[in-house]
BAFI-3210 file (N, C-alpha, C; in Angstrom, 3 decimals, decimal comma, padded with zeros to 6 digits):
// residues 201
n [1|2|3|4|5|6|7|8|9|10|11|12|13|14|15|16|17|18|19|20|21|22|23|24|25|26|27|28|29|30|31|32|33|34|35|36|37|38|39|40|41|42|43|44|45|46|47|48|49|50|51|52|53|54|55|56|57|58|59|60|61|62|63|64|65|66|67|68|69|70|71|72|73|74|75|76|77|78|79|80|81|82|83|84|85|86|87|88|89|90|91|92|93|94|95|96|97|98|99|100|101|102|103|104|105|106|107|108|109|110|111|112|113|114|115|116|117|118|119|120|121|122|123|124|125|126|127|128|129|130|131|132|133|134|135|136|137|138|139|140|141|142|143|144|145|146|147|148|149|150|151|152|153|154|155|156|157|158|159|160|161|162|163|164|165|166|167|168|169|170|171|172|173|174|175|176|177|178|179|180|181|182|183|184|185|186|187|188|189|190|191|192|193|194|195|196|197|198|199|200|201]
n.u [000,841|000,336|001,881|000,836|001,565|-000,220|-002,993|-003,516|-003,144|-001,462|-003,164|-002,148|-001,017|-003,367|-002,663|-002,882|-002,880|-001,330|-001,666|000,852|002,100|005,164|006,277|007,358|009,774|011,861|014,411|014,431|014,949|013,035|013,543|015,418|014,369|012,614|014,108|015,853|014,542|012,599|012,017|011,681|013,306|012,905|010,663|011,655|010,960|013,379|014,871|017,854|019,054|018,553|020,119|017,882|016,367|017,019|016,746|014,345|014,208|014,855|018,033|019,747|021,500|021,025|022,805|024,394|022,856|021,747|019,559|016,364|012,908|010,268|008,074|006,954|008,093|008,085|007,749|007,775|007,275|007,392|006,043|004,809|004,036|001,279|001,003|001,571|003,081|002,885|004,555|004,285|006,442|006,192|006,729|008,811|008,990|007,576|006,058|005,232|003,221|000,323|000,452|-000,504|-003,146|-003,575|-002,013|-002,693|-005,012|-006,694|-005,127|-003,475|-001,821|000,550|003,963|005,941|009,031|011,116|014,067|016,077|017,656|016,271|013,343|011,242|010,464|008,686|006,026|004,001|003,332|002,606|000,558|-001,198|-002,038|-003,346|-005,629|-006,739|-007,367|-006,099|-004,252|-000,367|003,017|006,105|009,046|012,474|014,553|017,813|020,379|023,955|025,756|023,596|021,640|020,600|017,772|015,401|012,353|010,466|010,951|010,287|008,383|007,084|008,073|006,789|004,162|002,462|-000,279|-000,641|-000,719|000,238|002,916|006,553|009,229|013,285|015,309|017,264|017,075|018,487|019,118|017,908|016,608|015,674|014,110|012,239|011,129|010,146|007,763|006,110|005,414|003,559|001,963|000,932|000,176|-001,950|-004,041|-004,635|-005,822|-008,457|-009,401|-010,843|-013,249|-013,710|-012,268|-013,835|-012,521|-010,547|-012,090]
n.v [-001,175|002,291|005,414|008,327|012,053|013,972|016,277|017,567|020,543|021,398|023,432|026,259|026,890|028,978|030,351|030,627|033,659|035,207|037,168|038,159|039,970|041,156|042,356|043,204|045,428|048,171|047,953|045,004|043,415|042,925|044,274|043,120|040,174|040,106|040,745|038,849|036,594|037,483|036,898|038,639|042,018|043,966|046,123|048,730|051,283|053,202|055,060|057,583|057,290|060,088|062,897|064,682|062,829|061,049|061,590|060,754|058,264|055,240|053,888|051,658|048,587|048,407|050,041|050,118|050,893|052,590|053,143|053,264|051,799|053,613|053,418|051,110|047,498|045,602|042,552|039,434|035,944|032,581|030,077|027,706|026,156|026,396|028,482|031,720|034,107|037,498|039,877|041,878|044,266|046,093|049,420|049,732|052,034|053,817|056,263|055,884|053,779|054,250|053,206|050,402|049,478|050,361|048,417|045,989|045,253|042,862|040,679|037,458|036,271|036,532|037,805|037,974|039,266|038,843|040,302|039,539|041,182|043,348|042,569|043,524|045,179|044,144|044,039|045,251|044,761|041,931|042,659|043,839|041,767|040,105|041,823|041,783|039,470|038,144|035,645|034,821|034,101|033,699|034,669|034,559|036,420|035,466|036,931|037,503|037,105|038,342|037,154|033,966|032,077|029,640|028,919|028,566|029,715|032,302|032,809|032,331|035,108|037,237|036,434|034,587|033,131|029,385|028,181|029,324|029,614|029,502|030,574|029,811|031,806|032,950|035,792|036,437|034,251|032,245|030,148|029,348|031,664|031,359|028,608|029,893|031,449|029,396|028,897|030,498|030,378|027,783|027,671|029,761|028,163|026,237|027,566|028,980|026,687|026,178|027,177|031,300|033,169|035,824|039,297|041,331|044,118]
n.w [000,000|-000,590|000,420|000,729|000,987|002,995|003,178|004,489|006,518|009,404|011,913|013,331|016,589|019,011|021,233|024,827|026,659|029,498|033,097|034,330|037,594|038,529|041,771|044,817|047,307|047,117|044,865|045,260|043,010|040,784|038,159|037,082|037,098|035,582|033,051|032,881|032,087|029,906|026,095|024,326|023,751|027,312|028,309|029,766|032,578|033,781|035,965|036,740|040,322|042,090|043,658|045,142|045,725|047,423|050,439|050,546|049,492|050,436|050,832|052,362|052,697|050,138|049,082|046,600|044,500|041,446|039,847|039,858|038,828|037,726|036,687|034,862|034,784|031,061|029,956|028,286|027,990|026,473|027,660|026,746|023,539|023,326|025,647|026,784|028,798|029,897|031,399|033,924|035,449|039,076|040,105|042,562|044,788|047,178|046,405|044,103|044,293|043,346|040,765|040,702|040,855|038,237|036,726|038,052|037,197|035,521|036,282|036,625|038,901|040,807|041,365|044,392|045,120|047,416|049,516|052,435|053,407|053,762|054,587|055,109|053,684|051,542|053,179|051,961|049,343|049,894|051,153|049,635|047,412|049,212|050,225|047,585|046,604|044,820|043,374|044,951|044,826|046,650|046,335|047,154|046,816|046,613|047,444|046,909|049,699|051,869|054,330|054,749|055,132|056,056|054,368|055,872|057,926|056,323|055,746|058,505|059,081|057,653|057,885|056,557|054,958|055,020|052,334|050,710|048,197|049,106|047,776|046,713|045,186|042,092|040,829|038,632|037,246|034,156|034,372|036,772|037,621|035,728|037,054|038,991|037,792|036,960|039,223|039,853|038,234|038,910|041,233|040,873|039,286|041,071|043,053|041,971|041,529|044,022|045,862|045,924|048,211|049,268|048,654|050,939|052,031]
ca.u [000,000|001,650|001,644|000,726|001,582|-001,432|-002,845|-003,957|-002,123|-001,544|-003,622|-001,352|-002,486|-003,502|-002,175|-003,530|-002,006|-001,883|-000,586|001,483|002,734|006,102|006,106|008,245|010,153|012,895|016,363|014,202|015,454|012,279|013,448|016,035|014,084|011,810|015,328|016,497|013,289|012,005|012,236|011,783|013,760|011,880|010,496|012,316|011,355|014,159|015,667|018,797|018,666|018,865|020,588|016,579|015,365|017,795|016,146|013,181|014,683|015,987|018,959|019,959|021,429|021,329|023,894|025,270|021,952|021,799|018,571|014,683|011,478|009,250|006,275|007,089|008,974|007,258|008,570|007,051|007,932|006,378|005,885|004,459|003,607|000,209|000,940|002,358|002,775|003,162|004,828|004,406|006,868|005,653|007,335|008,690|008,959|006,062|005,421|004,571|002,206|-000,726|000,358|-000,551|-004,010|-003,840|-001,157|-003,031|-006,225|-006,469|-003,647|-003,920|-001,210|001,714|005,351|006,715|010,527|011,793|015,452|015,729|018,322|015,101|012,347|009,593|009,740|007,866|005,140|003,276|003,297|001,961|-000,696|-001,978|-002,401|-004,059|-006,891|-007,547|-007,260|-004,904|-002,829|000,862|003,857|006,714|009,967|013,230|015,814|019,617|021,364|025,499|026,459|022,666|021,569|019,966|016,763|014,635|011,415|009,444|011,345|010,543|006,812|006,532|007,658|005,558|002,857|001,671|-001,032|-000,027|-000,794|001,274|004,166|007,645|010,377|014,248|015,335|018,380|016,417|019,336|018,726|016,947|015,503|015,114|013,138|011,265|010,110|009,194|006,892|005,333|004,514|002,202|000,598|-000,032|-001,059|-003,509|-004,496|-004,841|-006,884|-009,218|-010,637|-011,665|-014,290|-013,056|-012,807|-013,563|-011,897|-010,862|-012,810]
ca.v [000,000|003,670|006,597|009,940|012,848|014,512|016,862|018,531|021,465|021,363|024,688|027,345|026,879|030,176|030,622|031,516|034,573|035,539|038,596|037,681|040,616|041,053|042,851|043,716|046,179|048,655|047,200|043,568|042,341|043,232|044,523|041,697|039,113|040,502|040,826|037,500|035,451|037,758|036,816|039,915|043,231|044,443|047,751|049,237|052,952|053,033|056,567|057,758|058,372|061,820|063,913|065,394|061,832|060,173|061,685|060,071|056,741|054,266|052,544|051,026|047,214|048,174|051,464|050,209|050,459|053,563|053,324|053,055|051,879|054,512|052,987|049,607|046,596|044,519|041,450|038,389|034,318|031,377|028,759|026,222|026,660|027,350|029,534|032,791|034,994|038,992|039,947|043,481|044,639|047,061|050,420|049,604|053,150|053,919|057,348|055,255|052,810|054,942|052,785|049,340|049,420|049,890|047,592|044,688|045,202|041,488|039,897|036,060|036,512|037,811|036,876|039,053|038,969|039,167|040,666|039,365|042,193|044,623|041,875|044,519|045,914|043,448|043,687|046,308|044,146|041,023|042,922|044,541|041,109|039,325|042,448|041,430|038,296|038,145|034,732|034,714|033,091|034,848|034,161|034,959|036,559|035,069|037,580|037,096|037,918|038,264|036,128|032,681|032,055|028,362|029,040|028,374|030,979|033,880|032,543|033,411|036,280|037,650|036,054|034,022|031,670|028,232|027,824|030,220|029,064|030,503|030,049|030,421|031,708|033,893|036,467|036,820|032,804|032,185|028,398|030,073|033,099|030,801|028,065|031,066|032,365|028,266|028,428|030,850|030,217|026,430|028,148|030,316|027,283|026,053|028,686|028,794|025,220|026,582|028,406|032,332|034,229|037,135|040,002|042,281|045,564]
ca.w [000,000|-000,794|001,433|000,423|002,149|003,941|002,386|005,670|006,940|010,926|012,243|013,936|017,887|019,299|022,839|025,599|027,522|030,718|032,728|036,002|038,186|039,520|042,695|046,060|047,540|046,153|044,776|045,294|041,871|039,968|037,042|036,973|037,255|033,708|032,051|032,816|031,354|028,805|025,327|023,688|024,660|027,925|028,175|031,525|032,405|035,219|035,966|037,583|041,516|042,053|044,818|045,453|046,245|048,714|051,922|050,052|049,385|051,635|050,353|053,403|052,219|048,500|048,534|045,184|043,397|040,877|039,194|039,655|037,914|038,239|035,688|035,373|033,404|030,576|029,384|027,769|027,994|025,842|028,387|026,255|022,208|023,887|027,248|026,884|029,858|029,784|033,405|034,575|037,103|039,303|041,048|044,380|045,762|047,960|045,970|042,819|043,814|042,763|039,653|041,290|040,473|036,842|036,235|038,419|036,393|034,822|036,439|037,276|040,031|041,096|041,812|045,277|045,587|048,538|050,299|052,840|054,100|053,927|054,305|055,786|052,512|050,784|053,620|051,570|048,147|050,224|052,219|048,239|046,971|049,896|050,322|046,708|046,412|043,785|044,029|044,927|045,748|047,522|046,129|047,938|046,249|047,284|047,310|047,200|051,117|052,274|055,222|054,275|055,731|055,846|053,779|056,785|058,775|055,918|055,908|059,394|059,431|056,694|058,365|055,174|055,024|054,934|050,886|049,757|048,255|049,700|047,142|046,875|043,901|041,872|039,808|037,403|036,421|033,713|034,638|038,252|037,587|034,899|037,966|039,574|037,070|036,618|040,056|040,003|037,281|039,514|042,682|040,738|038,639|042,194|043,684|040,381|041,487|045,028|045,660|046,136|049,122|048,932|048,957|051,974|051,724]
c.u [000,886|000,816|001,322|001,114|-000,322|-001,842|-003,928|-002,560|-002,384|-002,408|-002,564|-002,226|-002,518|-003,266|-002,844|-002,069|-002,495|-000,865|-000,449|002,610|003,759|006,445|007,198|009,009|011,256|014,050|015,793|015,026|013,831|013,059|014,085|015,520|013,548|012,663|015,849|015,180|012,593|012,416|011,892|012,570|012,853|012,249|010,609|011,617|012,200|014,936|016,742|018,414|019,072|019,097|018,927|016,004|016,031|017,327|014,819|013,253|015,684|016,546|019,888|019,832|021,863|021,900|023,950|023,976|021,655|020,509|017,142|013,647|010,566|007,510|006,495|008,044|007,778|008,224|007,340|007,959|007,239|007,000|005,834|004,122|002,205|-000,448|002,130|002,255|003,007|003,145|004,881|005,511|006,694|006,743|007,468|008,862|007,573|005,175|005,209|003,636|000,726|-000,932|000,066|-001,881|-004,691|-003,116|-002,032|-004,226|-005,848|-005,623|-004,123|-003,086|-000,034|003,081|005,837|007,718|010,391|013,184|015,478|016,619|017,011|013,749|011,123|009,193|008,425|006,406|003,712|002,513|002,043|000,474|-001,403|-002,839|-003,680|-005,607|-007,637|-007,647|-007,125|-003,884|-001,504|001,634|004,995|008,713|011,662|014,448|017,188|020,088|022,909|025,549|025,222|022,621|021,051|019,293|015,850|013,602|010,470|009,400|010,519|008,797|006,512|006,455|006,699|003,983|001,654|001,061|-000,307|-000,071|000,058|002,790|005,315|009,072|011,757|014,259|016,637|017,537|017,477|019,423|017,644|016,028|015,209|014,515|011,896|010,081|009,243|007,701|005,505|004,680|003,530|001,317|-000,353|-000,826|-002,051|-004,793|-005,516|-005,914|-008,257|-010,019|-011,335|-012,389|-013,586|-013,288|-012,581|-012,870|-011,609|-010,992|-011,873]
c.v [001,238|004,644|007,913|010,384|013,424|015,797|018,122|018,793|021,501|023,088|025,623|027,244|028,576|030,080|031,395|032,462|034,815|036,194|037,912|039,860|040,593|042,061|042,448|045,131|047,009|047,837|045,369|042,561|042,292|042,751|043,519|040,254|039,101|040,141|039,602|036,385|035,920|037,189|037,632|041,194|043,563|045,401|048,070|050,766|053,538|054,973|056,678|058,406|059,226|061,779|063,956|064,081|060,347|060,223|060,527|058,150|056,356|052,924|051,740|049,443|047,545|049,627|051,518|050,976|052,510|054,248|053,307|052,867|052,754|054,153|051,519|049,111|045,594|043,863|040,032|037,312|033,384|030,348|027,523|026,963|027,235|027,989|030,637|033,813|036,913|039,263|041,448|043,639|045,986|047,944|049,994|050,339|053,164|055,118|057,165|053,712|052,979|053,580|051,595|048,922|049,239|048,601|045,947|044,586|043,987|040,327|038,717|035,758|036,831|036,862|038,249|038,401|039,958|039,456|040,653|040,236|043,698|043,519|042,686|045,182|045,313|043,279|044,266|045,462|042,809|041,462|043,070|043,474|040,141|040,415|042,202|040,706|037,243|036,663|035,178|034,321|034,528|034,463|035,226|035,069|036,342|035,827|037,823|038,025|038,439|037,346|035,033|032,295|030,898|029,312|029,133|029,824|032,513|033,876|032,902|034,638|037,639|037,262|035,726|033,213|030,685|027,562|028,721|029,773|029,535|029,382|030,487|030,740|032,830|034,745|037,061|035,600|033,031|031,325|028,883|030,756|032,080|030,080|028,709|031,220|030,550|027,967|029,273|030,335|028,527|026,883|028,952|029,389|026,484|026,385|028,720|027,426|025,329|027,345|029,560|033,342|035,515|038,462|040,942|043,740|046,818]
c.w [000,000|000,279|000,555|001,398|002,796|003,081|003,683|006,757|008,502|011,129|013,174|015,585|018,520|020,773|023,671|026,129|028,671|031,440|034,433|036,373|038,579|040,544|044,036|046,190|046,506|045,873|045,038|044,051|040,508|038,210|035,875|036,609|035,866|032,760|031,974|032,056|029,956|027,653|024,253|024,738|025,210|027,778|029,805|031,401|033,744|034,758|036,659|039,114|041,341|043,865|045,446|045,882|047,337|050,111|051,231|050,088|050,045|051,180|050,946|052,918|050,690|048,278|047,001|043,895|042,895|040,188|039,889|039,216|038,544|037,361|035,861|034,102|032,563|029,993|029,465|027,616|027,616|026,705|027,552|024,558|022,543|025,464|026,862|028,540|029,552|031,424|033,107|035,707|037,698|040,331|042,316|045,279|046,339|046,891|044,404|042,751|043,497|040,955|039,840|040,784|039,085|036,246|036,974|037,917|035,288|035,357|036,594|038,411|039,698|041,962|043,019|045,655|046,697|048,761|051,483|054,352|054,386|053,718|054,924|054,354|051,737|051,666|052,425|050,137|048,937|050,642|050,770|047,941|047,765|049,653|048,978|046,104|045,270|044,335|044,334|045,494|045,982|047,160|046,341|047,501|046,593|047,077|047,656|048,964|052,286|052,954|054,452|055,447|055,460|055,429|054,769|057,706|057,910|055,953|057,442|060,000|058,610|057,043|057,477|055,227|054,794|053,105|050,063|049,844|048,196|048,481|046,980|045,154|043,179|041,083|038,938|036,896|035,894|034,380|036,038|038,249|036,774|035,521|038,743|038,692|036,860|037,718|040,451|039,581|038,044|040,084|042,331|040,260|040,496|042,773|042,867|041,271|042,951|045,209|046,135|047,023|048,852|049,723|049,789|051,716|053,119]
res [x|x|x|x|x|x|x|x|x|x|x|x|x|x|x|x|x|x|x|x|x|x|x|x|x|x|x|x|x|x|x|x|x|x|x|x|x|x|x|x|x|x|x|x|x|x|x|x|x|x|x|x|x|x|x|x|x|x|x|x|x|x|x|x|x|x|x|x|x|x|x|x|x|x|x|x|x|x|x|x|x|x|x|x|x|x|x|x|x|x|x|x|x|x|x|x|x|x|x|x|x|x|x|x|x|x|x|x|x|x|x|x|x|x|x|x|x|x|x|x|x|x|x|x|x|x|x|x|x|x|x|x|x|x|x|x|x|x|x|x|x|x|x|x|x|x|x|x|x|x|x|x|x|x|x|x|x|x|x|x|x|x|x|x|x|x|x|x|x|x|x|x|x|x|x|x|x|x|x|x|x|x|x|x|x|x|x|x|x|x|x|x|x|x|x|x|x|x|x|x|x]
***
């Protein structure tokens, strides 16, 4: 018996997308973390500190750090031929989270790095997501010469429900920033099949 070829063309699959947050404090590793996974050039809008905004900003732990996102980072990663993600990273000064609101409009959850040389910072990011009950996991940036902290330890002091998942992680690795970004998308996948509490008013 002879073969032909086929004379049917495979369809192009259309992907879903979906928009994950990246969120924490200043100098967390944000913008880093976008830059290391994206696969297109991200769009940074980072500025130079200024003299005029040092009483303002507290760089206590992260001296070295020169810059700032003041809008945010975008960057995009094809998970699967059909899962794309689009990550936002959001301002971690206090006097730009006015922008928090638009940027989490849609999200399916949210990645908060942690430092764990300024770990109060990130209270502000955690408290956002819980009042709106926004998934997220909490992933704990290593930073060279930074303490090292059991997962359990950084979970209590954040005072995180017991489902939220506390992860280590380098946000200048790709395949590290990447597991990051797969475990949201579980724990929302997660969350999704329970019924949804609602949100604190």
């Amino acid at each position: 018996m002879a073969f032909g070829r086929s004379s049917r063309t495979r369809r192009p699959v259309e992907p879903v997308t979906l928009k994950l947050l990246v969120a924490g404090g200043f100098g967390a590793g944000k913008t880093t973390l976008v830059g290391a996974v994206s696969e297109i050039r991200p769009l940074r809008t980072e500025e130079v500190l200024s003299e005029e905004g040092r009483p303002v900003d507290d760089l206590a732990g992260v001296e070295a750090k020169t810059t700032t996102t003041v809008a945010m980072d975008f960057g995009r990663i094809t998970l699967r031929e059909d899962l794309v993600l689009y990550l936002f990273g959001t301002p971690g000064q206090e006097r730009f989270w006015f922008l928090w609101d638009e940027l989490a409009q849609g999200a399916l959850g949210a990645v908060v790095l942690a430092d764990t040389r300024r770990l109060e910072d990130c209270f502000a990011a955690v408290d956002y997501f819980e009042r709106r009950a926004i998934p997220f996991v909490v992933a704990v940036n290593c930073f060279e010469g930074a303490a090292r902290f059991p997962a359990g330890t950084v979970r209590a002091a954040l005072d995180l429900d017991p489902e939220v998942p506390v992860l280590m992680c380098d946000a200048r690795d790709r395949s590290c920033a990447r597991d990051v970004l797969v475990a949201v998308v579980e724990h929302a996948a997660a969350r999704a099949e329970r019924p949804r509490e609602p949100a604190i008013t």
